[in-house]
LODREN-220034 format. One record per residue (C-alpha): residue number from 1; residue in one letter; x, y, z. Coordinates in pm, 1 decimal, decimal comma. Layout:
N
{NUM 'A' {X Y Z}}
...
This chain:
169
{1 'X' {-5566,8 -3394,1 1213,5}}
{2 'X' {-5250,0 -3391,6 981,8}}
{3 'X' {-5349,6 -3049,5 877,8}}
{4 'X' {-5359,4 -2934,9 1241,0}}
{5 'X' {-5029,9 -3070,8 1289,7}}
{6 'X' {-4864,0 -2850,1 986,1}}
{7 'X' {-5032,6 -2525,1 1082,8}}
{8 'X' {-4882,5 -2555,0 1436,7}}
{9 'X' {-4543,4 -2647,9 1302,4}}
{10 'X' {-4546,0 -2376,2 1059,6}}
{11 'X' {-4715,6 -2149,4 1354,6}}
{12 'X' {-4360,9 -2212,8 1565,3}}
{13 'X' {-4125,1 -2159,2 1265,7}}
{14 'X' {-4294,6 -1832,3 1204,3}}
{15 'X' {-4278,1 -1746,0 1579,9}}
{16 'X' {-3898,4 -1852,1 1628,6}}
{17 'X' {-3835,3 -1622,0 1255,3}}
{18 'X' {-3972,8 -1303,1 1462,1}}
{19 'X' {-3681,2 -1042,9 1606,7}}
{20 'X' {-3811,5 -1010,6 1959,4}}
{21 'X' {-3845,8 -632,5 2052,9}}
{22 'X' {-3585,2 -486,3 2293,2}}
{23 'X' {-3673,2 -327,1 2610,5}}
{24 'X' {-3562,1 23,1 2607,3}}
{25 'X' {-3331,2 88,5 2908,5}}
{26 'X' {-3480,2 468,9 2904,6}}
{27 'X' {-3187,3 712,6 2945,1}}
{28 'X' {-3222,6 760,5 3357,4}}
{29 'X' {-2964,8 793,6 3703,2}}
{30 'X' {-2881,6 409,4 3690,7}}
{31 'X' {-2723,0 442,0 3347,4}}
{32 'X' {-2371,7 461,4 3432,2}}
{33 'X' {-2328,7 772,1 3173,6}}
{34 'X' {-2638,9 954,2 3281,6}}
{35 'X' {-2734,1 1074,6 2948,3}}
{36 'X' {-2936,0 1383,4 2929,3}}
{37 'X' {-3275,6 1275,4 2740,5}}
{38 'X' {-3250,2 1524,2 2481,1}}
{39 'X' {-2960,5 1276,2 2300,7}}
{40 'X' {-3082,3 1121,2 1979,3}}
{41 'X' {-3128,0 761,3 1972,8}}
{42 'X' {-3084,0 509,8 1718,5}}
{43 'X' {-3184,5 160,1 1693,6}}
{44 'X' {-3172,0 -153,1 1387,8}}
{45 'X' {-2915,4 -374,9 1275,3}}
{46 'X' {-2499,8 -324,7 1240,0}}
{47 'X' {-2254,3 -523,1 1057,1}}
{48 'X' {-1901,0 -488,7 1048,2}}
{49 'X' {-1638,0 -716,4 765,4}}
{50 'X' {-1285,8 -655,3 810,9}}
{51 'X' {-1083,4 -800,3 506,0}}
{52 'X' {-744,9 -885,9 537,1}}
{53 'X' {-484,3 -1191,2 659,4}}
{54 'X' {-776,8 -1288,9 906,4}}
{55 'X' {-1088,1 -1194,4 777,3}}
{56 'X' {-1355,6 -1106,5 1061,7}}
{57 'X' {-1716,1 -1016,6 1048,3}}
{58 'X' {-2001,0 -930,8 1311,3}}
{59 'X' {-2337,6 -873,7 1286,7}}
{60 'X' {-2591,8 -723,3 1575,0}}
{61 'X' {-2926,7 -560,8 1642,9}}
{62 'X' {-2869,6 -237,9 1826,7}}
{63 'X' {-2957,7 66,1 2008,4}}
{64 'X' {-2726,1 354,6 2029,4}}
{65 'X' {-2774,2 716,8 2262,5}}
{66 'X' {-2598,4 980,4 2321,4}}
{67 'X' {-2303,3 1131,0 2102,7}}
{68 'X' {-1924,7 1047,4 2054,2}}
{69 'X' {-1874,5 1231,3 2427,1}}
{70 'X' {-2108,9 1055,1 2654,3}}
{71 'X' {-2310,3 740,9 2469,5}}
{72 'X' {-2416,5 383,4 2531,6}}
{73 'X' {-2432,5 133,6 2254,6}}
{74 'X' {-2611,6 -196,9 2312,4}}
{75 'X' {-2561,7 -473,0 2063,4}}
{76 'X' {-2835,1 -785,3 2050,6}}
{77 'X' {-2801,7 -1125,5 1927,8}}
{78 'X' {-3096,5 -1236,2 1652,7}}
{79 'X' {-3304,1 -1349,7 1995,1}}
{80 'X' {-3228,3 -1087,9 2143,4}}
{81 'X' {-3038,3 -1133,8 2407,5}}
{82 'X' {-2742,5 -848,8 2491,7}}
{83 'X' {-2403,9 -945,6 2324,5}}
{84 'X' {-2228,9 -658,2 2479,9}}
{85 'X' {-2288,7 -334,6 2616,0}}
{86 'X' {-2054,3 -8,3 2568,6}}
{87 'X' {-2047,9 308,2 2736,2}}
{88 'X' {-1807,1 574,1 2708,7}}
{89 'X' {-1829,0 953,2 2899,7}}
{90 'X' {-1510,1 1178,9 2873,9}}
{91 'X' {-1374,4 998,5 3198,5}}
{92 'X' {-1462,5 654,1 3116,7}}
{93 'X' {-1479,4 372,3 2846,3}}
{94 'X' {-1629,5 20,9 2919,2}}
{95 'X' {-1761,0 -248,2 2762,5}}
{96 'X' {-1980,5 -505,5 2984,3}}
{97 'X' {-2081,2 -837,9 2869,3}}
{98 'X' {-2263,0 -1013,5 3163,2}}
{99 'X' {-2136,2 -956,9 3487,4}}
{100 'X' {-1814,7 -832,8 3333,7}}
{101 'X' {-1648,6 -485,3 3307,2}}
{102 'X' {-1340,3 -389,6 3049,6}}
{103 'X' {-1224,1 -41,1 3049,2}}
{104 'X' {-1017,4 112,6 2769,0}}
{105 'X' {-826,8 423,7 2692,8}}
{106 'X' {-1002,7 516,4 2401,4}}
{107 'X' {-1309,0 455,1 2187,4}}
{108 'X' {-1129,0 331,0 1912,0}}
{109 'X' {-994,6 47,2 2191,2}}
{110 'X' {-1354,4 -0,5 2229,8}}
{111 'X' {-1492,9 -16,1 1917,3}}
{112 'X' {-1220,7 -261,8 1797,5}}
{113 'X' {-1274,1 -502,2 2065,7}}
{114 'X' {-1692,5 -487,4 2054,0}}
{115 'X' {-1637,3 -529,6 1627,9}}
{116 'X' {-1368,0 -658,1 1524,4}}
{117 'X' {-1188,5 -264,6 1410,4}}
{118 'X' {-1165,9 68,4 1528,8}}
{119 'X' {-1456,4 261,3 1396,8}}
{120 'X' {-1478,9 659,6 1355,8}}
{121 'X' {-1730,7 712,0 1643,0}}
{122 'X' {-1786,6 1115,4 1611,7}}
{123 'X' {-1853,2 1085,5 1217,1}}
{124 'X' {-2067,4 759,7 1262,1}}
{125 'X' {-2331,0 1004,8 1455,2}}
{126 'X' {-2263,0 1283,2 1215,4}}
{127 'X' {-2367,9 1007,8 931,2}}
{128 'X' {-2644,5 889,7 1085,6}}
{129 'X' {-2783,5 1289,3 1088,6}}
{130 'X' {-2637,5 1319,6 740,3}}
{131 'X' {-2396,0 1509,3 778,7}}
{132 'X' {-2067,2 1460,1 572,6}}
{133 'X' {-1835,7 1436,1 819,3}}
{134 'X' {-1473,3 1336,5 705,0}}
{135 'X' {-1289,7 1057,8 926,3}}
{136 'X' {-962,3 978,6 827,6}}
{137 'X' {-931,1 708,0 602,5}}
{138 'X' {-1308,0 638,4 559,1}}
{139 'X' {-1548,2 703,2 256,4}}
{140 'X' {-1901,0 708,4 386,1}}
{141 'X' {-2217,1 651,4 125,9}}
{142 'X' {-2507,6 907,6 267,3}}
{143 'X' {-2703,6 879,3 -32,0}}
{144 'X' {-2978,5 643,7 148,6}}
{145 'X' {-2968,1 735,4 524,7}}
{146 'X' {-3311,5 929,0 478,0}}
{147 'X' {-3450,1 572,7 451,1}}
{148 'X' {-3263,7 481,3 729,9}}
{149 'X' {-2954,9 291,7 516,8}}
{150 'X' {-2537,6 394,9 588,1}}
{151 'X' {-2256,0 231,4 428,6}}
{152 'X' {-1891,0 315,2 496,7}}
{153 'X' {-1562,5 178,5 425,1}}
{154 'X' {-1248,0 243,8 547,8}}
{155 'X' {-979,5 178,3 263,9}}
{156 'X' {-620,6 300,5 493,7}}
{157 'X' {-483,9 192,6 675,0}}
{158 'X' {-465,6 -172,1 614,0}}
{159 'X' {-700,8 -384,5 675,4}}
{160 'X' {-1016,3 -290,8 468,1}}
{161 'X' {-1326,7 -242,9 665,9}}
{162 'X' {-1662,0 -202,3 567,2}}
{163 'X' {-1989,5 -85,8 815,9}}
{164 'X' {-2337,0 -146,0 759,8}}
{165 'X' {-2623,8 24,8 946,7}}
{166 'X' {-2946,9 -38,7 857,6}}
{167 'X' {-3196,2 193,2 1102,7}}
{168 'X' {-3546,7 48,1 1245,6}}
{169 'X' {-3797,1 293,5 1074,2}}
């Protein structure tokens, strides 16, 4: 009976370790940016560490379409529910958690207020297709995206930042 007892308990620890699978919104008319399907898409895990006076971090599953024009970005929490949601399209910026809309001028507005800093949004897709694209103060490490691995830091200005993406394969 005791033995019962510890396979179910270790049964539920192993259940409540597993990443629950996101739905996939599919790229249709109700997306607010109407992204054409042909957009690459991107999903795994993101982390963001900005150093400085007040140190931040965040950390997020993800799924990313589109391109730095017209995109959505998704960000999940380890159970998978949606942190945030941001879309951006040459006439609009938002970022919706819940029921709630914020719109910003720009997607470095964006970006800084879903991560904690401004990140280079047009070279982030050129990385993930590795391509070295140059973004102003950032030094981006390509050498393991074929297996689905990016790190970049951005050294100036002030404060340091470093980004993590590690792709679902």
């Amino acid at each position: 009976m005791r033995a019962w007892w510890l396979a179910c308990l270790i049964g539920v620890l192993l259940v409540g370790c597993a990443t629950p699978s996101r739905p996939s919104k599919g790229l249709n008319a109700s997306s607010p940016t109407n992204l054409p399907a042909q957009l690459p898409e991107w999903q795994g895990r993101i982390s963001v560490q900005v150093l400085g006076d007040a140190p931040s971090s965040m950390s997020a599953s993800f799924s990313l379409r589109g391109d730095a024009y017209n995109g959505e970005l998704d960000l999940y929490s380890p159970l998978g529910t949606t942190l945030g949601a941001l879309q951006w399209t040459p006439q609009l910026v938002q970022f919706s958690d819940g029921g709630k809309h914020q719109y910003f001028n720009s997607l470095a507005e964006l970006t800084e207020k879903a991560t904690g800093a401004a990140l280079p949004v047009d070279a982030i897709f050129g990385w993930l297709q590795g391509q070295h694209v140059q973004a102003t103060g950032w030094q981006a490490d390509l050498s393991a995206v074929s297996q689905g691995s990016l790190i970049a830091r951005r050294t100036a200005p002030s404060p340091e930042v470093t980004l993590r993406i590690k792709l679902d394969q």
